[in-house]
DOLUM-209663 format. One record per residue: residue in one letter; residue number from 1; x, y, z of N, C-alpha, C in turn. Coordinates in steps of 0.001 Angstrom, whole numbers, plus 500000, padded with zeros to 6 digits. Example, Ala and Ser with C-alpha at 12.3 -4.5 7.8 and 13.67 -1.06 7.14 Angstrom:
REM residues 2
["a" 1 [513190 494310 507800] [512300 495500 507800] [513200 496700 507800]];
["s" 2 [512850 497750 507080] [513670 498940 507140] [512900 500030 507870]];
END
This chain:
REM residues 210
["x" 1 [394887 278566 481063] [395003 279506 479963] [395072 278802 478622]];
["x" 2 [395194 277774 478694] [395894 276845 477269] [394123 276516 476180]];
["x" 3 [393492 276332 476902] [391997 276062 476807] [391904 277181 475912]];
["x" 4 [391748 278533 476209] [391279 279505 476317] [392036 280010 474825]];
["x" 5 [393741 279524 474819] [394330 280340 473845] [394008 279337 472804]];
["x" 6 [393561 278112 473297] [393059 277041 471917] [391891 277406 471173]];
["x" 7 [390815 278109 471822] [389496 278187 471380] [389958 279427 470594]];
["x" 8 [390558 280720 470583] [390671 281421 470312] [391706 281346 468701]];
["x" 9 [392747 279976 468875] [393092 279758 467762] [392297 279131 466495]];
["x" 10 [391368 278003 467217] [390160 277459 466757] [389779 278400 465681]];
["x" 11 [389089 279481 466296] [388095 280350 465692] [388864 281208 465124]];
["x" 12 [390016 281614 464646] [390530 282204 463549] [391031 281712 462500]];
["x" 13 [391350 280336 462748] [391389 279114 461767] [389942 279416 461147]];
["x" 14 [388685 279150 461527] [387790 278998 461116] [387097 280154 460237]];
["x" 15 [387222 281090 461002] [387032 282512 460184] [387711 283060 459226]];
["x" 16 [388959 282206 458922] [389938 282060 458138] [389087 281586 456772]];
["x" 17 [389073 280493 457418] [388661 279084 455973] [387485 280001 455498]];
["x" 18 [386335 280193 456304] [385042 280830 455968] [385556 282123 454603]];
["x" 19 [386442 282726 455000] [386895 283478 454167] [388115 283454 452896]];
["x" 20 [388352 282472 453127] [389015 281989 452384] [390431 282143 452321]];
["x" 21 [390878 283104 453279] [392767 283470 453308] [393048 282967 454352]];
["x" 22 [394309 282984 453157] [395310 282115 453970] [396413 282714 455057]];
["x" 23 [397023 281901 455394] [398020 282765 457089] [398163 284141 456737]];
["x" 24 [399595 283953 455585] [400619 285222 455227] [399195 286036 454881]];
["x" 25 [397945 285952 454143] [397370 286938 453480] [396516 287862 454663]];
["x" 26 [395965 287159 456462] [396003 288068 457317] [396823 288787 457884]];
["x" 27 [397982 288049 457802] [398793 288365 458584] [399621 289691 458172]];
["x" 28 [399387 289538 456641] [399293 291315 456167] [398428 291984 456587]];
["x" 29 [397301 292189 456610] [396408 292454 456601] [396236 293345 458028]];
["x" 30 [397219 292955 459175] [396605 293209 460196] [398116 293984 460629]];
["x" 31 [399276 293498 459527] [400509 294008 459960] [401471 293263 460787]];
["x" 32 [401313 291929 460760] [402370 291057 461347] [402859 289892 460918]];
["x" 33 [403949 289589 461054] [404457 288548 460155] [403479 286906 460508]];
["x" 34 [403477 286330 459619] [403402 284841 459350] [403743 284275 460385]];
["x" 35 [404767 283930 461072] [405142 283012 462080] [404651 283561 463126]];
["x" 36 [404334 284897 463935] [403701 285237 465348] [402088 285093 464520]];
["x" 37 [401476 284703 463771] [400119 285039 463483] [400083 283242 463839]];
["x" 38 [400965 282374 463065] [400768 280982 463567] [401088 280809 465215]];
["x" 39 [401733 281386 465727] [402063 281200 467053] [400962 281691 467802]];
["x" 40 [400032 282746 467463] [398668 282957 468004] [397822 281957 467718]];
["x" 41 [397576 281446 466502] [396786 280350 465846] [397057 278898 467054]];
["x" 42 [398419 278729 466944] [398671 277670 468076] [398782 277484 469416]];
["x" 43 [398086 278583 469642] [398024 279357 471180] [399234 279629 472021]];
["x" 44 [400510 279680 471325] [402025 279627 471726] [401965 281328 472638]];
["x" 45 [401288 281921 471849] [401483 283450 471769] [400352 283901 472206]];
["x" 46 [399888 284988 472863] [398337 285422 473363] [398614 286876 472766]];
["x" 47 [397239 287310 471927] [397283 288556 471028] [396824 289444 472045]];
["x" 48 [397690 290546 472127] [396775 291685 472797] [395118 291952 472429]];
["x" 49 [394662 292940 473104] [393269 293248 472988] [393162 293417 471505]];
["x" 50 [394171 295060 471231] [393766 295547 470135] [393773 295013 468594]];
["x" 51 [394966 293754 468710] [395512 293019 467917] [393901 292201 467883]];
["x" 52 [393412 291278 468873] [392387 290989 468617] [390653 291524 468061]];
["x" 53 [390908 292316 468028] [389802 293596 467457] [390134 293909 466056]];
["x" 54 [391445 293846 465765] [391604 293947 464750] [391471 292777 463328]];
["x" 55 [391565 291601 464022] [391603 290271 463288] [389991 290298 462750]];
["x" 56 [389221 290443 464278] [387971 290048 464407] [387598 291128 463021]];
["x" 57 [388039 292287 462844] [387664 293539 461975] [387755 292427 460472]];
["x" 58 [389051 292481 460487] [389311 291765 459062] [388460 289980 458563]];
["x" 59 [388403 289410 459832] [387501 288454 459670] [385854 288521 459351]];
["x" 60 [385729 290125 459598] [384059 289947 459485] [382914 289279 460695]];
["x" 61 [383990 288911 461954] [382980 288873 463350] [383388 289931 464299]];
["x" 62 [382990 289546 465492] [383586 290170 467266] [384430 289762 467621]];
["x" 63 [385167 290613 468278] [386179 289919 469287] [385765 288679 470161]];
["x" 64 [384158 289046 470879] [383864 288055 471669] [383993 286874 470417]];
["x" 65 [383275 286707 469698] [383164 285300 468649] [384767 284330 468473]];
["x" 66 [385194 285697 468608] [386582 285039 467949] [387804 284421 469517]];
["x" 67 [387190 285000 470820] [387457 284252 471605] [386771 283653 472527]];
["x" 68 [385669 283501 471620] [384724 282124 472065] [384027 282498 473422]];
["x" 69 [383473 283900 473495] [382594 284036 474459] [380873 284566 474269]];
["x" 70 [380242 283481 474702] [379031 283419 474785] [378242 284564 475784]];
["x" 71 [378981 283425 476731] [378021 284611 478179] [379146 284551 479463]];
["x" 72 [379063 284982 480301] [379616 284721 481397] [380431 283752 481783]];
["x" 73 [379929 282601 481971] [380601 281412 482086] [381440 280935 481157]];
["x" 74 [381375 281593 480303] [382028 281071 479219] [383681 281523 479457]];
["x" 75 [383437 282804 480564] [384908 283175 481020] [384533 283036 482243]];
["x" 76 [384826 281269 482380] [384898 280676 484085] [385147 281724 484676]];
["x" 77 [383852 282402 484873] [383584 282790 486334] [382967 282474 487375]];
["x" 78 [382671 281416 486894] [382331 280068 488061] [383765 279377 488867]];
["x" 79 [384505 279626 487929] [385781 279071 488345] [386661 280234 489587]];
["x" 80 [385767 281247 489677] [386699 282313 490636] [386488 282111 491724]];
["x" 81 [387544 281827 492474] [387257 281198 493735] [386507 282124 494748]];
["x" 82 [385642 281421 495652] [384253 281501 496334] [383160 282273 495832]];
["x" 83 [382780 282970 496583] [381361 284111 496068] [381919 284482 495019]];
["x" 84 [380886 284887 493795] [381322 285839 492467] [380825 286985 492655]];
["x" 85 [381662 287183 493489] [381545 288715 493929] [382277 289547 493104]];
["x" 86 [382526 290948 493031] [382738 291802 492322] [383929 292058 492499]];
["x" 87 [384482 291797 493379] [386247 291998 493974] [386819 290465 493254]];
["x" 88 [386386 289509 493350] [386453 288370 492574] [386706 288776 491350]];
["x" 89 [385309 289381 490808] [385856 289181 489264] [386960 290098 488911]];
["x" 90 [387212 291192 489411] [388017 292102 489464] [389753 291688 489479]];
["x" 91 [389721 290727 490195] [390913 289852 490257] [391155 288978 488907]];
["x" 92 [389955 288274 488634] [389867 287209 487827] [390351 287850 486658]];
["x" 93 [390025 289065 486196] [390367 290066 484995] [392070 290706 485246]];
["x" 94 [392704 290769 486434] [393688 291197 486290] [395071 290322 485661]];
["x" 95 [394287 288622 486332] [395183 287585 485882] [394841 287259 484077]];
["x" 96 [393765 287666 483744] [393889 287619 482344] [393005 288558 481321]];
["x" 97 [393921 289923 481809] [393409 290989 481292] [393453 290854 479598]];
["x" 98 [394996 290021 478871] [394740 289954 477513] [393795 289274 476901]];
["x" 99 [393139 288163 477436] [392346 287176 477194] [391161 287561 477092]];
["x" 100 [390532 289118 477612] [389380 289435 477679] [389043 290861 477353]];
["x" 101 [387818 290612 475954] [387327 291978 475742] [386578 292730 476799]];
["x" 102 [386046 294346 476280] [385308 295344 477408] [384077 294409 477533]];
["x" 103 [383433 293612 476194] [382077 293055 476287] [382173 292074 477174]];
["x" 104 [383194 291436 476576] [383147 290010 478086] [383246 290513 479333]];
["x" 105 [384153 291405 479668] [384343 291706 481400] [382861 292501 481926]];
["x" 106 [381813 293259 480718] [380986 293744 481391] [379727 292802 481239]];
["x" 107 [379943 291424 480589] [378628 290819 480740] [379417 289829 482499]];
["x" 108 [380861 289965 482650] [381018 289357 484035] [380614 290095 485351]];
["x" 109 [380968 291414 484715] [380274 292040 486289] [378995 291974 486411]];
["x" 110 [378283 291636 485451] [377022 292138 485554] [376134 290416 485983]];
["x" 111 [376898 289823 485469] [377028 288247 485810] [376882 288260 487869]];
["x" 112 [377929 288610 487838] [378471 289020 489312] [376972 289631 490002]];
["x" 113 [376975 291122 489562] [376080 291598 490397] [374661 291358 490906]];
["x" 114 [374126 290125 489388] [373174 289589 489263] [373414 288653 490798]];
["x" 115 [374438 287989 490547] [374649 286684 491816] [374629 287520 492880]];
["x" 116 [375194 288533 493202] [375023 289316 494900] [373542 289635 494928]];
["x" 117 [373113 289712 494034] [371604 290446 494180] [370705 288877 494791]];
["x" 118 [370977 287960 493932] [370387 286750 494228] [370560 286200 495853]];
["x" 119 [371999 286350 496227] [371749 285753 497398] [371664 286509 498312]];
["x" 120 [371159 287941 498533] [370484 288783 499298] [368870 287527 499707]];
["x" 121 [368485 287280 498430] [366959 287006 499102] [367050 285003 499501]];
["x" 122 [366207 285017 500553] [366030 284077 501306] [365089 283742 501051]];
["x" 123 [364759 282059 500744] [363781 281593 500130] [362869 281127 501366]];
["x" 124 [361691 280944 501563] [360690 281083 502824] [361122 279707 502670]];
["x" 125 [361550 278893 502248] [361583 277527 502614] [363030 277178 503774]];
["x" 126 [363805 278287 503330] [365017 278434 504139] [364804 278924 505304]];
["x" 127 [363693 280388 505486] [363897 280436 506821] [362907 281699 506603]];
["x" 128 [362083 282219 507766] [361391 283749 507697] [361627 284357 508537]];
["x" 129 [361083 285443 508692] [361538 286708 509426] [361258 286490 510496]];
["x" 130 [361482 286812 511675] [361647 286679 513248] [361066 287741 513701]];
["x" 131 [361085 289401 512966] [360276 290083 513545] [358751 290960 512883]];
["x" 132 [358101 291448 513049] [357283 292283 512139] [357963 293669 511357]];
["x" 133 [359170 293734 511521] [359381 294827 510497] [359467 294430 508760]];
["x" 134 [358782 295576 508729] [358757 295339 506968] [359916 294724 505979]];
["x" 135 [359601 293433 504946] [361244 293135 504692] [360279 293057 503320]];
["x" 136 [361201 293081 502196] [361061 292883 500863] [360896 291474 500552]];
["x" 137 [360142 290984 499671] [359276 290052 499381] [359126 290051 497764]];
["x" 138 [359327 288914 497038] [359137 288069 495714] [357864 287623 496071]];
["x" 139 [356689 288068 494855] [355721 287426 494945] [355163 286903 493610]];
["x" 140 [353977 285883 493807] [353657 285538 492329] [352162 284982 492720]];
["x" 141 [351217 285312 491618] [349722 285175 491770] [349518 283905 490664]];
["x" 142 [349198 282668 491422] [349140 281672 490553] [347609 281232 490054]];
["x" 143 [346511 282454 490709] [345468 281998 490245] [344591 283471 490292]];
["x" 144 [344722 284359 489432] [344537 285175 489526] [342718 285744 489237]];
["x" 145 [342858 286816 489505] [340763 286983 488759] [341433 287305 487108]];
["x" 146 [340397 286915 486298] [340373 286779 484668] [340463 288083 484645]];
["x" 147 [340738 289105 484968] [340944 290744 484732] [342513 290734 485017]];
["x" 148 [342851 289978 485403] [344535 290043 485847] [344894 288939 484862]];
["x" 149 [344714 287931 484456] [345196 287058 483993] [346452 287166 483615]];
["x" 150 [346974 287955 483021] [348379 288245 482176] [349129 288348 483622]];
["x" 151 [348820 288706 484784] [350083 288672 485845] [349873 287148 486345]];
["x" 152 [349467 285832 485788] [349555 284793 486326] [351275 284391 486381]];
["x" 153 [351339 283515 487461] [353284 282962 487319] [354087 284165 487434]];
["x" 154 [353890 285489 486650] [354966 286285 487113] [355200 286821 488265]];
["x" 155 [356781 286990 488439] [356669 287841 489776] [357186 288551 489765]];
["x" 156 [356892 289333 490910] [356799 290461 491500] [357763 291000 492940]];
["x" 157 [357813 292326 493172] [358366 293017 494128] [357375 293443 495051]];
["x" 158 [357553 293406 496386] [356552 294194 497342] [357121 294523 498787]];
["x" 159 [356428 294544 499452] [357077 295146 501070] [356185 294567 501956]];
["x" 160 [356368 293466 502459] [355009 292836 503279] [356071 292585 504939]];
["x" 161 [355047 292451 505943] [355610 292062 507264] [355033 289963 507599]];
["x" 162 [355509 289351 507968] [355235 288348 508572] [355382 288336 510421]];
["x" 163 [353982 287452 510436] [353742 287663 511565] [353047 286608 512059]];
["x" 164 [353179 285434 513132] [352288 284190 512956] [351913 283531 512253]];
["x" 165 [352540 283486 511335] [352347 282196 510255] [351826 282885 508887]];
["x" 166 [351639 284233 508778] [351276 285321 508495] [352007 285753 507825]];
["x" 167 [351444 286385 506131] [352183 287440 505586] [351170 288425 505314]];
["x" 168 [351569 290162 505754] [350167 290665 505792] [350909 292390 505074]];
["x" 169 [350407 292761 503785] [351393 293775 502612] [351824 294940 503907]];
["x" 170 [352417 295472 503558] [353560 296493 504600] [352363 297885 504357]];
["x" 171 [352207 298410 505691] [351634 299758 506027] [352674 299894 507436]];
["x" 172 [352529 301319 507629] [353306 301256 509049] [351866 300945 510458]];
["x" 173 [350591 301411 509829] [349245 301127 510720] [349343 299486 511246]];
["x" 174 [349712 298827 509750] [349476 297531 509744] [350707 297085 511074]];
["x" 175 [351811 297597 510823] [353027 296636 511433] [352841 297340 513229]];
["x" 176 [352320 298769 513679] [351677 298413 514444] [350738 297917 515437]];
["x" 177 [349636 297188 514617] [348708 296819 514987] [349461 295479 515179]];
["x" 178 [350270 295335 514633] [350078 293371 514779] [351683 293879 515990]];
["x" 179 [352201 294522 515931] [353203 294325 517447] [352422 294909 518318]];
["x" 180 [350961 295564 518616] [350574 295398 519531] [349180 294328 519844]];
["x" 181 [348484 294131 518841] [347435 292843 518667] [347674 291268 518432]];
["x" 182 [348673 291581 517413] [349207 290202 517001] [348404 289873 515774]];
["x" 183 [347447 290712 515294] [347012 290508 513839] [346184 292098 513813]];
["x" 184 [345891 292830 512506] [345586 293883 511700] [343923 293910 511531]];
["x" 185 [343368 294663 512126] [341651 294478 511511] [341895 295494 510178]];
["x" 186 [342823 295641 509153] [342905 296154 507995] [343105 295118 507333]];
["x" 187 [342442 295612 505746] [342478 294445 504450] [343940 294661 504141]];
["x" 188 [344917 294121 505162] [346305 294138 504721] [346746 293015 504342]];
["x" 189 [346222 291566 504488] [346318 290174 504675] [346495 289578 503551]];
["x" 190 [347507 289398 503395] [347723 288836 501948] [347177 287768 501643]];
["x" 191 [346319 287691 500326] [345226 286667 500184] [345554 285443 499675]];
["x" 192 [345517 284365 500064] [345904 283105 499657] [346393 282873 498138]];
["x" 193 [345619 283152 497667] [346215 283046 496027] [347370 283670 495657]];
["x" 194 [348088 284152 496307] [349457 284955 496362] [350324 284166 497424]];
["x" 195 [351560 283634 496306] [352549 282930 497268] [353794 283858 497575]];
["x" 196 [354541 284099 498505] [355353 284379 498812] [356536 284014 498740]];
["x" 197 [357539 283417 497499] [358609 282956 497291] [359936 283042 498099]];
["x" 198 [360316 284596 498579] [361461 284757 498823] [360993 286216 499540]];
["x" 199 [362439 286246 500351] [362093 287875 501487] [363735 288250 501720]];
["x" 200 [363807 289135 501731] [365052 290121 502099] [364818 291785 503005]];
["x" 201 [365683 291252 503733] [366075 292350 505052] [365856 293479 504015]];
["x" 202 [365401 294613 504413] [365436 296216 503068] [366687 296480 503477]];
["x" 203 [367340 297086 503075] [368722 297799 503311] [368686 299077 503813]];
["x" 204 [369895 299617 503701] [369858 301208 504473] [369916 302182 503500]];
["x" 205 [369470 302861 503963] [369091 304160 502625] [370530 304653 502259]];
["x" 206 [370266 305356 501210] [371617 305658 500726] [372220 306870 501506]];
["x" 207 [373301 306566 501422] [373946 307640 502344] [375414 308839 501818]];
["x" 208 [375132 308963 500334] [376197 309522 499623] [375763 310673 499608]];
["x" 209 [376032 311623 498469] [375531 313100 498012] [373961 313024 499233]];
["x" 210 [374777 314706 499807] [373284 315106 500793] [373197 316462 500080]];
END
């Protein structure tokens, strides 16, 4: 925490000078005496939220600026122990709920949800699918026809089955032809110039409001 209440003293020192007043003249300003405004300054003291919203008001930045948050990491959430999962950060915010604005905690969940989303997909170098049912697939066209050009390198979402060494785009015709042939006489065959980065199991349909 000491880190955290330093950077935060840092930057009101600084937004200070930028502006030119001095302790006692915020410390009116915001309604609190001189000595708890230095005891925040020296990180002795940790300012509530609103107290901090309010400085940031009179300083002329954000709350985030003024406690030194960039992005995510910037509120070690790398530091939450194991997966940054969403119950993680959830914790991570209860142990230092004063320390953190609404902006910071929602660029962490979203930090978070980004990372669960990521390690859903399995990179084909890690491992592929075992059966022909349809699984979701990252794709990218690295040599495209000059009518496509603009989708070169980017990628993409799709629904393809693998099958013998085989990635061939998702039909349900297609996925039974190849569990009973072992390959598709349909133009389902995904054409060489299309790499296949990454694949994920589809999930289960939603099952809330019927």
């Amino acid at each position: 925490m000491e880190s955290n209440n330093n950077v935060l003293g840092e930057n009101i020192k600084k937004k200070m000078e930028e502006k030119n007043l001095a302790v006692f003249e915020l410390a009116d300003k915001i309604g609190i005496t001189t000595v708890e405004l230095c005891r925040y300054i020296d990180g002795r003291r940790i300012p509530k939220a609103p107290l901090i919203f309010q400085m940031a008001k009179e300083l002329d930045c954000t709350a985030d600026e003024l406690m030194g948050i960039e992005d995510a990491k910037e509120l070690e959430l790398i530091r939450v122990p194991g997966e940054p999962t969403i119950q993680a950060v959830i914790e991570w915010l209860k142990c230092r709920a004063q320390n953190v604005t609404m902006a910071g905690a929602r660029k962490m969940f979203q930090t978070a949800a980004a990372a669960l989303e990521e390690q859903d997909w399995i990179p084909v170098s890690k491992g592929l699918p075992k059966t022909t049912d349809p699984v979701n697939v990252t794709w990218t066209n690295n040599d495209p026809a000059p009518y496509y050009a603009d989708i070169k390198g980017k990628r993409f979402i799709a629904c393809a089955h693998y099958h013998r060494g085989k990635w061939w785009w998702y039909s349900s015709v297609c996925q039974d032809l190849l569990d009973e042939y072992g390959e598709s006489c349909l133009d389902d065959e995904v054409d060489e110039a299309i790499e296949i980065i990454a694949w994920k199991p589809i999930g289960e349909p939603y099952k809330g409001e019927k």
